[in-house]
LOLOKE-961431 format. One record per atom (N, C-alpha, C): x, y, z; residue in one letter. Coordinates in steps of 0.05 Angstrom, whole numbers, padded with zeros to 5 digits, always signed. Atoms other than C-alpha are relative to their C-alpha. Layout:
XYZA...
# end
This chain:
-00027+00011-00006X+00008+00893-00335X+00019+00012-00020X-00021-00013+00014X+00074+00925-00362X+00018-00010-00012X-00025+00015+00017X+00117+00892-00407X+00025+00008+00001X-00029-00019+00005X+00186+00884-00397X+00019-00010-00002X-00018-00001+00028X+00244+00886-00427X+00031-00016+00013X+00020+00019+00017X+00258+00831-00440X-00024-00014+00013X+00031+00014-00004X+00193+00795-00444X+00013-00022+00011X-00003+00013-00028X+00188+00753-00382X-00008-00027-00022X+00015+00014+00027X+00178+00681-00425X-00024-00014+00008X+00032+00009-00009X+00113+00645-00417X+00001-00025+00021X-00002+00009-00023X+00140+00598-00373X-00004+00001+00037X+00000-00016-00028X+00150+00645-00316X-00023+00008-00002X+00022-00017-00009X+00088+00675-00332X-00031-00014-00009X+00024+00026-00001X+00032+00618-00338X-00004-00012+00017X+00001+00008-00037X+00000+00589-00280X+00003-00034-00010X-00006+00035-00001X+00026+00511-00265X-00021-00013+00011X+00017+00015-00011X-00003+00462-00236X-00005+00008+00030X+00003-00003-00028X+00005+00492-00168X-00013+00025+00007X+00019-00023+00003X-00035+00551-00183X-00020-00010-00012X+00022+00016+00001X-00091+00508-00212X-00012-00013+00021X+00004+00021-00016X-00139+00465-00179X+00009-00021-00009X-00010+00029+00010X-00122+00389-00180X-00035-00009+00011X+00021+00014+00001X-00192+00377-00158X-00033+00012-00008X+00034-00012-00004X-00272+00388-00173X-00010+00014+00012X+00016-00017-00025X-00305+00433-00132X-00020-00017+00013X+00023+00025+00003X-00360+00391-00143X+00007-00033+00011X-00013+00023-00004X-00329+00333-00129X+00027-00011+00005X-00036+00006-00016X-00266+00335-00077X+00003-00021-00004X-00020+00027-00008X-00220+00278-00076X+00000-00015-00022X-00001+00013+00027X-00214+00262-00147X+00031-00008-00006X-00038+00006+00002X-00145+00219-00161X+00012+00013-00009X-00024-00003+00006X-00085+00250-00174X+00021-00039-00002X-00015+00021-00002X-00024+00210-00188X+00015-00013+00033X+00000+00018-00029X-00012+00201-00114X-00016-00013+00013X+00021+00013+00003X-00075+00179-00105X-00008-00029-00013X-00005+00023+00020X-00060+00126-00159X+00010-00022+00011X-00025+00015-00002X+00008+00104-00139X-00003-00015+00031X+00000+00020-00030X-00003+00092-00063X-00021-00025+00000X+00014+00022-00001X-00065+00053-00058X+00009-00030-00019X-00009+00028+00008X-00028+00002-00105X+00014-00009+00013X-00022+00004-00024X+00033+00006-00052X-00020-00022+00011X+00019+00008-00021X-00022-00010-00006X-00007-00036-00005X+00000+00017+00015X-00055-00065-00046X+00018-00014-00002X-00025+00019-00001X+00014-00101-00063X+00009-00011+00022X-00015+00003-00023X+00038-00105+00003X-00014-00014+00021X+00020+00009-00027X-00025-00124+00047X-00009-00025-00005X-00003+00033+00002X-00008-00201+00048X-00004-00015+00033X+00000+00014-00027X-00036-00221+00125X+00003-00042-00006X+00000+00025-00002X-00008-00288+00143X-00011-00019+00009X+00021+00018-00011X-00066-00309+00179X-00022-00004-00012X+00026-00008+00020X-00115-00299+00121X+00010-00016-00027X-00012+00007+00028X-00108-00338+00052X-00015+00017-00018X+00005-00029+00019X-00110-00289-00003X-00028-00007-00017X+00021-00005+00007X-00177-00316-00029X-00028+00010+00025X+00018-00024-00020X-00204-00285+00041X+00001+00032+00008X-00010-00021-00011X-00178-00217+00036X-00007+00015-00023X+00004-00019+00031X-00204-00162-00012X+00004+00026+00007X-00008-00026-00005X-00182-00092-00014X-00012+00016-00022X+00013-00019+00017X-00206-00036-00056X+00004+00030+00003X-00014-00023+00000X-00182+00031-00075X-00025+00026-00021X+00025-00019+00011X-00244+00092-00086X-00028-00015-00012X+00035+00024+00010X-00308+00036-00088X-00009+00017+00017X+00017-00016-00005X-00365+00067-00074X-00008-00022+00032X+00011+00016-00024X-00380+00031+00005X-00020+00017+00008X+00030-00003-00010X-00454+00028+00017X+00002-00013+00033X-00015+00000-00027X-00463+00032+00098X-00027-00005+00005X+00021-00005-00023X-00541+00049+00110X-00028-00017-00016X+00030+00014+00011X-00606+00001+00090X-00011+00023-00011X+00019-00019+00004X-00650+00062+00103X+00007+00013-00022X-00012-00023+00021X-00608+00113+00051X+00014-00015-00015X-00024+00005+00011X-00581+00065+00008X+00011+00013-00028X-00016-00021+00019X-00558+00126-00042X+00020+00003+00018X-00016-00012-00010X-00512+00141+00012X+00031-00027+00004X-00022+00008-00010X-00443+00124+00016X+00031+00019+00000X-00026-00019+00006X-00369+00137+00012X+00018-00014-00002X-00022+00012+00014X-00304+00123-00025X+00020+00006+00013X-00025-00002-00011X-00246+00108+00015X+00028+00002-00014X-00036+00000+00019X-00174+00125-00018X+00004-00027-00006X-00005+00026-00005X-00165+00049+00011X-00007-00014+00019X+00002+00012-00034X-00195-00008+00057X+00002-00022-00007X-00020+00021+00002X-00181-00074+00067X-00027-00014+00019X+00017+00024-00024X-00236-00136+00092X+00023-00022+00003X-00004+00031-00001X-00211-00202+00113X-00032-00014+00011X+00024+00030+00000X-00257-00269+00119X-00026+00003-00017X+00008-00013+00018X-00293-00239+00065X+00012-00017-00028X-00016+00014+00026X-00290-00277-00005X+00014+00020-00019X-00007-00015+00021X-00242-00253-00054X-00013+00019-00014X+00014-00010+00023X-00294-00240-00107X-00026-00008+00015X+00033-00012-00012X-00374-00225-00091X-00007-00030-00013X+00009+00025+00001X-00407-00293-00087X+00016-00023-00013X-00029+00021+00010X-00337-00332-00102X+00004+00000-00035X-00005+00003+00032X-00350-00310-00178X+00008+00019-00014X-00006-00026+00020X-00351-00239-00197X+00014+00033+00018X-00014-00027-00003X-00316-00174-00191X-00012+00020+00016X+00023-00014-00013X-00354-00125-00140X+00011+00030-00017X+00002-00030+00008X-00376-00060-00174X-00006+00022+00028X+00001-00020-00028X-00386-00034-00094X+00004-00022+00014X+00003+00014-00027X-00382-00054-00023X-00028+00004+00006X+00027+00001-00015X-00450-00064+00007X-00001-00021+00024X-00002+00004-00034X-00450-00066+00082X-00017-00028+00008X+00026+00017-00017X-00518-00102+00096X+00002-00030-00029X+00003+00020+00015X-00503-00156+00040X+00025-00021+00007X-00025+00017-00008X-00425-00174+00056X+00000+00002+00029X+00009+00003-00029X-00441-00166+00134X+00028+00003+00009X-00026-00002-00015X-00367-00154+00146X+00004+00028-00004X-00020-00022+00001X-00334-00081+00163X+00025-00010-00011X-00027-00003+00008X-00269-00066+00129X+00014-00004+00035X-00023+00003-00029X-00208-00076+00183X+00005+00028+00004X-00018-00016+00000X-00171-00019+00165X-00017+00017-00027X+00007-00016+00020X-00190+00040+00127X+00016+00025-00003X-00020-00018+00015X-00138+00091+00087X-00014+00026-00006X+00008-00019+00024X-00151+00158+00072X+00029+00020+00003X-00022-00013+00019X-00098+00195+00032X-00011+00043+00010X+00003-00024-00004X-00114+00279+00062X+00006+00014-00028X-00018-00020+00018X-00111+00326+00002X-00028+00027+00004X+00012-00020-00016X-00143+00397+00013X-00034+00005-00003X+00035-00008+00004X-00223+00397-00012X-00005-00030+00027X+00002+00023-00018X-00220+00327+00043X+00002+00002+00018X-00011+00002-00019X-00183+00350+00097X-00015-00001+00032X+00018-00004-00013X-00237+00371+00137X-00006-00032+00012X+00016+00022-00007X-00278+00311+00129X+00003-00022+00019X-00012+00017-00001X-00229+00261+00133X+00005-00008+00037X-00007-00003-00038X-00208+00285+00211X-00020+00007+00007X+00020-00007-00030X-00276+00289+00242X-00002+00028+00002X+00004-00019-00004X-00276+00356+00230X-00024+00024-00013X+00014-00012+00012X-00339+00377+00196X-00027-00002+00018X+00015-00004-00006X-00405+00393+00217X-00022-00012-00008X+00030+00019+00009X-00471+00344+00195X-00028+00015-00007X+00017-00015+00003X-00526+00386+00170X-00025-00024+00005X+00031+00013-00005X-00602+00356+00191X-00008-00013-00033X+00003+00019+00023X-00615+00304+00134X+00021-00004-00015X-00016+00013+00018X-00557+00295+00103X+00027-00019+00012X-00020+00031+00000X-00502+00234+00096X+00021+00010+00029X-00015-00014-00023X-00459+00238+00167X+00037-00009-00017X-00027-00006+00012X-00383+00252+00151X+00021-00027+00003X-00012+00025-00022X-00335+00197+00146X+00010-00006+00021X-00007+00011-00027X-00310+00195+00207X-00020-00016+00011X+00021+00019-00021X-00372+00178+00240X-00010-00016-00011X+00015+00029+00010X-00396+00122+00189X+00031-00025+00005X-00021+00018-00010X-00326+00093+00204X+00002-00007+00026X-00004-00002-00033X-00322+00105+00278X-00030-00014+00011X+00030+00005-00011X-00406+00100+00290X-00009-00031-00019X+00015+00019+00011X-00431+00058+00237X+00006-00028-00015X-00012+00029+00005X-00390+00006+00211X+00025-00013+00013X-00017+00013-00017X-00343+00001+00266X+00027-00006-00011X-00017+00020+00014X-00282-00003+00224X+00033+00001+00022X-00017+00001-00026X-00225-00027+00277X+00030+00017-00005X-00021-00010+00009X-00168+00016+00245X-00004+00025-00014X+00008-00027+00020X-00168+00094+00217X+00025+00014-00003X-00020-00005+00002X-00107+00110+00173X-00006+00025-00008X+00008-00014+00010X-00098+00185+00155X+00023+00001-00001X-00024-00015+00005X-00035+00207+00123X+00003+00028-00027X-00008-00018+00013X-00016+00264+00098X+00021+00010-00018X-00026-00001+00016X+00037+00269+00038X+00008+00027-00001X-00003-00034+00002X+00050+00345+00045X+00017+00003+00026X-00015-00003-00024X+00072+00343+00112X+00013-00027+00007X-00011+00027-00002X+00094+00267+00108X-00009-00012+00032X+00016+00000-00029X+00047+00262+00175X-00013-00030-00008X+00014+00032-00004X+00019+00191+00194X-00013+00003+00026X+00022+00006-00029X-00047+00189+00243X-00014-00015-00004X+00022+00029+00001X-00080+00125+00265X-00018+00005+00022X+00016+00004-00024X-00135+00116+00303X-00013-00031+00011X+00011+00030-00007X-00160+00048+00337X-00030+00009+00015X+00029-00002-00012X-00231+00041+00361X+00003-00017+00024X+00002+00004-00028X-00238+00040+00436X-00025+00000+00007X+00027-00011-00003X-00305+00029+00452X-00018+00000-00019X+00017-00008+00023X-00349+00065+00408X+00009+00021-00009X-00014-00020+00009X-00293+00117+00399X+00025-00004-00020X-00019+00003+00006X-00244+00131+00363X+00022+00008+00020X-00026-00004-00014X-00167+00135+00400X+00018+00000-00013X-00035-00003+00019X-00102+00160+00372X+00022-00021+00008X-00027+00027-00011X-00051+00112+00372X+00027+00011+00000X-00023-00009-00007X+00004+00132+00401X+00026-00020+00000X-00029+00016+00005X+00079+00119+00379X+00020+00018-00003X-00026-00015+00004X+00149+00138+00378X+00004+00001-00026X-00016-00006+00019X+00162+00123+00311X-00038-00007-00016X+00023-00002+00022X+00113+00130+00247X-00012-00027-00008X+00004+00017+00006X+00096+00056+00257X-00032-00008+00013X+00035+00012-00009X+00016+00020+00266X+00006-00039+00001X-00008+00032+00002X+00023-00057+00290X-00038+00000-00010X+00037+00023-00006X-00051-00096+00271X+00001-00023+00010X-00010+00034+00000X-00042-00158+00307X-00020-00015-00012X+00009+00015+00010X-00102-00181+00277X-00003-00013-00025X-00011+00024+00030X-00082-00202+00202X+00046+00006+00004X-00022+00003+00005X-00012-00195+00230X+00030+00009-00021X-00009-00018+00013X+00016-00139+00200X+00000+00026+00007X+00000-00034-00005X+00043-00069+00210X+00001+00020-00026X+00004-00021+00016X+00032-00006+00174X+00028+00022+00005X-00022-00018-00007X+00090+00040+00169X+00013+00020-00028X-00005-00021+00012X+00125+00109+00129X+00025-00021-00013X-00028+00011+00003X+00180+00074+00076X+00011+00024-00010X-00009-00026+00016X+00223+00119+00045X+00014-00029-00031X-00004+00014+00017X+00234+00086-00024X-00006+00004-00041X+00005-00005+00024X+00227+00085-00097X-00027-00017-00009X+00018+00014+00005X+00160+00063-00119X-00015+00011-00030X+00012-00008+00028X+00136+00064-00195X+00023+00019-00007X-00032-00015+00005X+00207+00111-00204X-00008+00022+00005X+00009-00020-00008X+00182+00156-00159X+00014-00007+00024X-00016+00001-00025X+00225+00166-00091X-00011+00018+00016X+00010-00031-00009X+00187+00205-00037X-00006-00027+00023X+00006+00012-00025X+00156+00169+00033X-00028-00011-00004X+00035+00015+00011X+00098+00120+00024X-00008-00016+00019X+00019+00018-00017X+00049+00083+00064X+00009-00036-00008X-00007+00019+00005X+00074+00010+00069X-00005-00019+00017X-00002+00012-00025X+00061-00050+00105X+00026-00021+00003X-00027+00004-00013X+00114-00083+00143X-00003-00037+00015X+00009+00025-00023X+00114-00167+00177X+00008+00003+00033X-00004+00006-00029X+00120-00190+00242X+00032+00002+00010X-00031+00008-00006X+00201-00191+00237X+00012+00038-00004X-00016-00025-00002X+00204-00108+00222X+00008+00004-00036X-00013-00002+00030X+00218-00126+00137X-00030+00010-00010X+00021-00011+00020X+00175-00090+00093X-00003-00021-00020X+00019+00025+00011X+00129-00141+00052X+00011+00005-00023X-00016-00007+00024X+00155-00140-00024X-00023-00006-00008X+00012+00005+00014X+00116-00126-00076X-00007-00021-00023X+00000+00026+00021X+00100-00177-00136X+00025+00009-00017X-00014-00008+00018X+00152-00138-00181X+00027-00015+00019X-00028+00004-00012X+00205-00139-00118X+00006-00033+00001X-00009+00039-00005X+00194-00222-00108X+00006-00001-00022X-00010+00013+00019X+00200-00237-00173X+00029+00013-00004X-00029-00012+00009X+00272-00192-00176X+00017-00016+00026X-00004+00020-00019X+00279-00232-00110X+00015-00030-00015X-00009+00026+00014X+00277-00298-00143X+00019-00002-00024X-00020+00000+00025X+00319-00277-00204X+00026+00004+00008X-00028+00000-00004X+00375-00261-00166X+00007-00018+00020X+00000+00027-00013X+00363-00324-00116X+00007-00018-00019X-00003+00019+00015X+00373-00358-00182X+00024+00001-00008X-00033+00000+00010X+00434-00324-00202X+00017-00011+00022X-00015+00008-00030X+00462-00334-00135X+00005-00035-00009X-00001+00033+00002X+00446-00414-00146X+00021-00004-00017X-00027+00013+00026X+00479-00415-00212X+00023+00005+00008X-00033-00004-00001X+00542-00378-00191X+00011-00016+00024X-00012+00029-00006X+00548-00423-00131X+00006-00027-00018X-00009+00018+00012X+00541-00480-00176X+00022+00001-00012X-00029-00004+00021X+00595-00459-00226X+00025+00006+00021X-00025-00004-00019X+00641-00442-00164X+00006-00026+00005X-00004+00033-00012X+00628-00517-00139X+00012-00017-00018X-00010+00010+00025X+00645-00538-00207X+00028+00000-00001X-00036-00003+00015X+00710-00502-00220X+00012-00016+00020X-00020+00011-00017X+00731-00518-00157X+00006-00029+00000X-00006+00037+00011X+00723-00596-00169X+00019-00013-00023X-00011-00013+00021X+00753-00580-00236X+00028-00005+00012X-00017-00006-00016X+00812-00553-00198X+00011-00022+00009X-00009+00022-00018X+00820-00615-00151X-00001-00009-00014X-00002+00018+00023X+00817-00662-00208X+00027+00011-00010X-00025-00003+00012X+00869-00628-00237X+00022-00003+00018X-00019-00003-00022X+00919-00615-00178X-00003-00042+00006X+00005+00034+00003X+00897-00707-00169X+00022+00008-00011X-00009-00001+00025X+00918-00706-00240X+00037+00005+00000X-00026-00013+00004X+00990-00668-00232X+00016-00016+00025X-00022+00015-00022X+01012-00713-00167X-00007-00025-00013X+00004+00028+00020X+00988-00772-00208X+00024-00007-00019X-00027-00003+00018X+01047-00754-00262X+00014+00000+00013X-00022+00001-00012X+01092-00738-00215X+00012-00029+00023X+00004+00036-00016X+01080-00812-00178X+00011-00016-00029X-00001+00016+00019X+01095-00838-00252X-00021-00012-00006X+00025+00011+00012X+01029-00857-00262X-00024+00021-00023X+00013-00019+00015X+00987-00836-00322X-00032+00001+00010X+00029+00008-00003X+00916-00818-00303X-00014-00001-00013X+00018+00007+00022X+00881-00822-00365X+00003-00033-00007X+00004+00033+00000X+00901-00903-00351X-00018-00007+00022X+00010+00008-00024X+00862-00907-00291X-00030+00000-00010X
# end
């Protein structure tokens, strides 16, 4: 390479992050920070009103065990989501995995986040070699039946769902980038928004009325300015009483009567 004049500075000429890998060879689908940031979206938001939140557990890259026979075999969803399912693994402790044949419930809904060592997999598009683990698609679609298959893509800001028809999977078709579930009563949908002070298009769920669900940060900024609101009504209701007392007060004098005798 020829040096030249002037020297190009090391900025321009060091490879970034977008000339690196971001993942393992060995081991595609390792988090990034989008990877991070959504599944908490996810998480925060997935409040079904027909479920009380000690029946609903979600989980973001747990290892879900699927097969008795192979139980080495599994696979880590970006994000999935049970209901009627206890909170916590035998109402006490924290699950270090999902295990199929022990919690007897499929996930509802299952998330995966596309990034390029996955892409394949993710869409049903790989090939099953004779003895080894079948791809997720088909332990989602075949083996644990899970009634919902999110795939979005942050690169192309693409959103594909699939519903299980049958024993298949079916694309769900829509005009707009939206997924209803009527069964915990909640939709899935593209926000465009600031999340963690990041502004870009994120996976979000949405209620029955079309409002996007607020996170624990947004309610509590909710209720703080529900509070201000209260007070500054109050203090309006005030002056204004205030006010009328006084205006009393000034036709009171003008009647010849003092009102500090009354």
């Amino acid at each position: 390479m020829y040096q030249t004049d002037p020297p190009r500075s090391p900025q321009d000429t060091l490879p970034t992050m977008y000339d690196l890998p971001s993942e393992d060879p060995q081991e595609p689908g390792l988090p990034d920070e989008f990877h991070l940031f959504q599944p908490r979206l996810l998480d925060e938001t997935f409040v079904p009103p027909n479920y009380p939140a000690e029946q609903v557990f979600t989980a973001t890259d747990l290892n879900l065990y699927y097969d008795l026979r192979h139980t080495q075999w599994y696979k880590r969803p970006d994000w999935f989501a049970v209901v009627g399912v206890p909170r916590l693994y035998e109402q006490r402790e924290l699950r270090l995995s999902y295990v199929i044949w022990q919690e007897e419930v499929s996930p509802i809904v299952v998330v995966e986040l596309l990034s390029p060592g996955t892409e394949n997999e993710d869409l049903g598009q790989t090939l099953r070699d004779l003895n080894q683990p079948p791809s997720k698609w088909d332990v989602y679609e075949q083996i644990l039946r899970v009634l919902y298959y999110v795939v979005f893509d942050r690169y192309t800001d693409t959103l594909r769902a699939f519903r299980l028809e049958g024993r298949r999977y079916q694309a769900v078709e829509s005009s707009s980038p939206r997924l209803w579930l009527d069964e915990v009563q909640l939709g899935l949908g593209l926000w465009q928004g600031s999340y963690r002070s990041v502004e870009r298009l994120w996976l979000r769920w949405f209620d029955a009325q079309g409002n996007w669900i607020p996170t624990p940060l947004e309610r509590a900024a909710q209720q703080i300015e529900q509070e201000r609101l209260r007070t500054e009504q109050e203090r309006q209701r005030a002056e204004e009483e205030r006010q009328r007392a006084e205006r009393l007060a000034e036709r009171l004098r003008e009647l010849g009567i003092d009102p500090d005798s009354l």
